[in-house]
C-alpha positions as CSV (number, residue, x, y, z in Angstrom):
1,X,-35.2,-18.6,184.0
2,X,-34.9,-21.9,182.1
3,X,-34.9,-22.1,178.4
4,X,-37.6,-24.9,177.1
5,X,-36.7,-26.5,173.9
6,X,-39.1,-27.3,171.4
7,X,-38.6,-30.9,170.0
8,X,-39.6,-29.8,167.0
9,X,-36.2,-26.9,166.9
10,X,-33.4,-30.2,167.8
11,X,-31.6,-31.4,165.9
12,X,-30.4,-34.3,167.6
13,X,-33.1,-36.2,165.7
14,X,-31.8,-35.0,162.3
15,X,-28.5,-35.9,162.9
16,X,-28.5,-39.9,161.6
17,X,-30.2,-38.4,158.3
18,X,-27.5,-35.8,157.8
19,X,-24.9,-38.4,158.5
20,X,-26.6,-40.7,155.6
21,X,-27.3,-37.8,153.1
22,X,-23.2,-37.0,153.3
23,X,-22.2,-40.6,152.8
24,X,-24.3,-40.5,150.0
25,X,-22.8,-38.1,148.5
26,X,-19.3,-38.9,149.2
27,X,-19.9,-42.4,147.6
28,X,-21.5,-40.9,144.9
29,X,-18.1,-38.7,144.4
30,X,-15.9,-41.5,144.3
31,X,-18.1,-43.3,141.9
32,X,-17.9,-40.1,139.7
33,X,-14.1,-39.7,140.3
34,X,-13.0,-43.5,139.6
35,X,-15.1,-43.1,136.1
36,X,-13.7,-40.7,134.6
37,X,-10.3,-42.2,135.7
38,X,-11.4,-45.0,133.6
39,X,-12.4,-42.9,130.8
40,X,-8.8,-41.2,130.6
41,X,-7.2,-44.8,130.7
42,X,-9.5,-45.7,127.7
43,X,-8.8,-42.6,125.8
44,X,-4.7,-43.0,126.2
45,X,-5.3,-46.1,125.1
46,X,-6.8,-45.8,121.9
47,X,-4.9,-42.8,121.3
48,X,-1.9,-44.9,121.7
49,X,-3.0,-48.0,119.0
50,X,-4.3,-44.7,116.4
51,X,-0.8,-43.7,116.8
52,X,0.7,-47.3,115.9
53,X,-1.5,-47.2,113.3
54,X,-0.4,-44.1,111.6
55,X,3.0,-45.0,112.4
56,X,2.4,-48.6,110.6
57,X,0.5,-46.9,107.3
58,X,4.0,-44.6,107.4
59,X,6.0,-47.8,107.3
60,X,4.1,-49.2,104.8
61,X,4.1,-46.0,102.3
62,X,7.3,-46.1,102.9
63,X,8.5,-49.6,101.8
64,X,6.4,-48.8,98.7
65,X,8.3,-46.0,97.5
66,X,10.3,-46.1,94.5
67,X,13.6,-44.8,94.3
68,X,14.4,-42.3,91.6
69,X,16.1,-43.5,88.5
70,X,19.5,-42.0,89.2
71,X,20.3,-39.2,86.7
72,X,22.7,-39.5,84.1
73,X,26.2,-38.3,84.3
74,X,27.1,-35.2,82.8
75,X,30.6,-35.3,80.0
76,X,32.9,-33.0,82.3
77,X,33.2,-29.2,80.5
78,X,35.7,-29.1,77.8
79,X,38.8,-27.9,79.0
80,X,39.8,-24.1,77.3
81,X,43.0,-24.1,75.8
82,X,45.1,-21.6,77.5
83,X,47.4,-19.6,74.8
84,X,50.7,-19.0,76.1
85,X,51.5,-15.6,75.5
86,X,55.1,-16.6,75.3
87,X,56.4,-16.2,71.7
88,X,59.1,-17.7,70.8
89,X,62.0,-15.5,68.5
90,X,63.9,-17.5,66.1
91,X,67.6,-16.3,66.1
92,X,68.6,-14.5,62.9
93,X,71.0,-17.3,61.6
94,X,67.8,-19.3,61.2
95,X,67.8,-20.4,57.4
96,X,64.5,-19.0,55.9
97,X,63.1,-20.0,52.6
98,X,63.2,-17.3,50.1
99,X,60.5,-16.9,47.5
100,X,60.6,-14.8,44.2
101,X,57.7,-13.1,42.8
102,X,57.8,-11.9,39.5
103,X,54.9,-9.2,39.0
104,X,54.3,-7.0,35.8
105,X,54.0,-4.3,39.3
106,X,57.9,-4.6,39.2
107,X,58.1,-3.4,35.3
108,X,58.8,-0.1,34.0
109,X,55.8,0.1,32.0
110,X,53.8,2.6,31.0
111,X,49.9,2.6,32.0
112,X,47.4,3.7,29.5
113,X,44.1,4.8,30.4
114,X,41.3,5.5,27.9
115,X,38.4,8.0,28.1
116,X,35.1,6.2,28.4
117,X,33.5,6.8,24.5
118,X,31.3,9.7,24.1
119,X,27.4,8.6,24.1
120,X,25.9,8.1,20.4
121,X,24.7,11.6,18.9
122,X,20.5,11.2,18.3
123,X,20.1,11.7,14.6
124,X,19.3,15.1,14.3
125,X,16.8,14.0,11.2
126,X,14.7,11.5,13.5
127,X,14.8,14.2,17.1
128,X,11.5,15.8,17.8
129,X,11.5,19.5,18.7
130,X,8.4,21.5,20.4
131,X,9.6,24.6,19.7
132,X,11.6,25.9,17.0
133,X,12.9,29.4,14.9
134,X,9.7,28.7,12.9
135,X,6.9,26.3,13.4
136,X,5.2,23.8,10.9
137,X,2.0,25.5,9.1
138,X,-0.6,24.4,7.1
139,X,-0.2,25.3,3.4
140,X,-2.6,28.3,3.0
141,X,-1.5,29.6,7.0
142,X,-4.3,29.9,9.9
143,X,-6.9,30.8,7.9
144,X,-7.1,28.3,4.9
145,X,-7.0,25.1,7.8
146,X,-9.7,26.7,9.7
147,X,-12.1,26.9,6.4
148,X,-10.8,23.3,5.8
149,X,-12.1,22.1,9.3
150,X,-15.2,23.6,8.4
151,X,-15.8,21.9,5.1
152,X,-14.6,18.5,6.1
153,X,-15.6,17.6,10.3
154,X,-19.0,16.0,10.1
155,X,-20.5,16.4,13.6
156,X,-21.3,12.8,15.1
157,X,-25.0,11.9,15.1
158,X,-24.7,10.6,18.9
159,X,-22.9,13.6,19.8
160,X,-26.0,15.8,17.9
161,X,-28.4,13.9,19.2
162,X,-26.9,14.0,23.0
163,X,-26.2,17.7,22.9
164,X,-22.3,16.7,23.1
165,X,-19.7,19.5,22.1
166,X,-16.5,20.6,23.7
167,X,-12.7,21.2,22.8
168,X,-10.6,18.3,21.7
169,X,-6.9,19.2,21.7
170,X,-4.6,17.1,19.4
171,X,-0.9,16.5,18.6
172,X,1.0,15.2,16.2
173,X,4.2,15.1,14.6
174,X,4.9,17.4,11.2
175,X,8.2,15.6,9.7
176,X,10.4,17.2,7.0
177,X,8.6,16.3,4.2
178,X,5.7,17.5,6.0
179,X,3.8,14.5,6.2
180,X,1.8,13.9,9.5
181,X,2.2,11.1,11.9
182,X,1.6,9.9,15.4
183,X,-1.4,11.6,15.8
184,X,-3.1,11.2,19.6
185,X,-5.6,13.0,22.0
186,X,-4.3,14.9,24.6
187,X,-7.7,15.9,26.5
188,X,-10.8,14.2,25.0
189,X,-14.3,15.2,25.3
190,X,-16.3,12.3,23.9
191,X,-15.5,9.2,21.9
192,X,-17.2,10.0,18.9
193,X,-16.0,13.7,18.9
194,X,-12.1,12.2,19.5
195,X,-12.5,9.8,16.7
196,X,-13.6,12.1,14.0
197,X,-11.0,14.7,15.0
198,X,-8.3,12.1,14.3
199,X,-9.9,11.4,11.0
200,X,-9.8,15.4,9.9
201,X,-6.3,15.5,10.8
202,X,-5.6,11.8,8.8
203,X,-7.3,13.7,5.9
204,X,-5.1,17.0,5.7
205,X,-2.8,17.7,3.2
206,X,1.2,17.8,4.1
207,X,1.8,20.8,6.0
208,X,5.6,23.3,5.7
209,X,7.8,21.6,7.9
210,X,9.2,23.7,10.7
211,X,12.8,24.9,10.1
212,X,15.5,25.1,12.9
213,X,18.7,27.1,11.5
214,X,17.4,27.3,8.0
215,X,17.2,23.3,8.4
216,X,13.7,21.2,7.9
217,X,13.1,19.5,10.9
218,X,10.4,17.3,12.9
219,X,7.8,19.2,15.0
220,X,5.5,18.3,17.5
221,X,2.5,20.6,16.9
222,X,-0.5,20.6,19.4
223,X,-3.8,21.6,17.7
224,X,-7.1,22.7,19.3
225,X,-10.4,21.2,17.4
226,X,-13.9,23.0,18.6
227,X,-17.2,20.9,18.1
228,X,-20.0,23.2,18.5
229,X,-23.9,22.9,17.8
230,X,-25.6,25.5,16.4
């Protein structure tokens, strides 16, 4: 049986087209290749005059560079005297000076040492006592100084008229001769009540000194002073 081609199914027609189409294409491949050769060369090249110039601007930072000023030189360390522990011995005929020293150290005398004085007795006529064998009175005793309080404190008008009363507390010193003197509050209550119960006190007569071993002397005597409204 013979086979009938169709001359649409050769390809012997085709074949001039084919042959064109792949010349084409290897021209066009070439072309392709021999560019981008070119490229390379370009970009080795102006990698190689960006490198001169870097190495040029190095060059030039470099012959604009100063030098350092050179320090200045250290003095060297002071040397350390080194002792020598060798001692030298003088023999004993070496003549050596002799000196004499006289000192009272070297007489036989006697040293004398005194007792520091004894303090300065306190006059026994000016020492205050607080408590002795009998105690200063008023002349009359308890009851003749209480009716002279009575007769003689004049209650203070400010103290009457702020309802002000209380205990003052005095002291004061009774001497030999029974006089009174430095007279002071202890515990107040109220100006005007302390300054009149300094004024009764001013006012009394001289008391009995107090007596220690049958002797007068000075007393310190704390007395009480009651303001009271009736």
């Amino acid at each position: 049986m013979e086979i009938k081609k169709s001359p649409r199914a050769s390809l012997e027609n085709k074949k001039s087209i084919s042959i064109l189409i792949g010349l084409v294409v290897a021209l066009g491949l070439t072309f392709v290749a021999f560019e981008l050769s070119e490229g390379k060369k370009e970009e080795s090249k102006a990698f190689k005059e960006e490198a001169k110039v870097m190495v040029e601007d190095e060059d030039m930072m470099e012959s604009t560079h100063q030098d350092e000023p050179p320090k200045p030189e250290l003095p060297p360390p002071p040397q350390e005297k080194i002792l020598s522990d060798v001692i030298e011995v003088q023999d004993n005929d070496a003549e050596v000076e002799e000196i004499d020293f006289n000192s009272e150290d070297d007489v036989d005398t006697a040293i004398e040492i005194q007792a520091p004085p004894p303090p300065p007795e306190e006059d026994e006529e000016q020492m205050i006592h607080v408590v002795v064998e009998k105690m200063p009175e008023f002349p009359g005793g308890q009851a003749e100084m209480n009716r002279f309080l009575a007769r003689s404190i004049r209650y203070p008008l400010i103290a009457q008229e702020n309802g002000i009363q209380g205990r003052v507390i005095c002291q004061f010193v009774v001497n030999t001769d029974g006089s009174i003197v430095d007279i002071k509050v202890a515990k107040g209550v109220e100006a005007s009540l302390d300054a009149e119960a300094i004024r009764v006190i001013k006012s009394m007569p001289k008391w009995t000194p107090g007596k220690q071993g049958g002797k007068a002397v000075r007393c310190r005597f704390t007395l009480p002073i009651r303001f009271r409204l009736q």
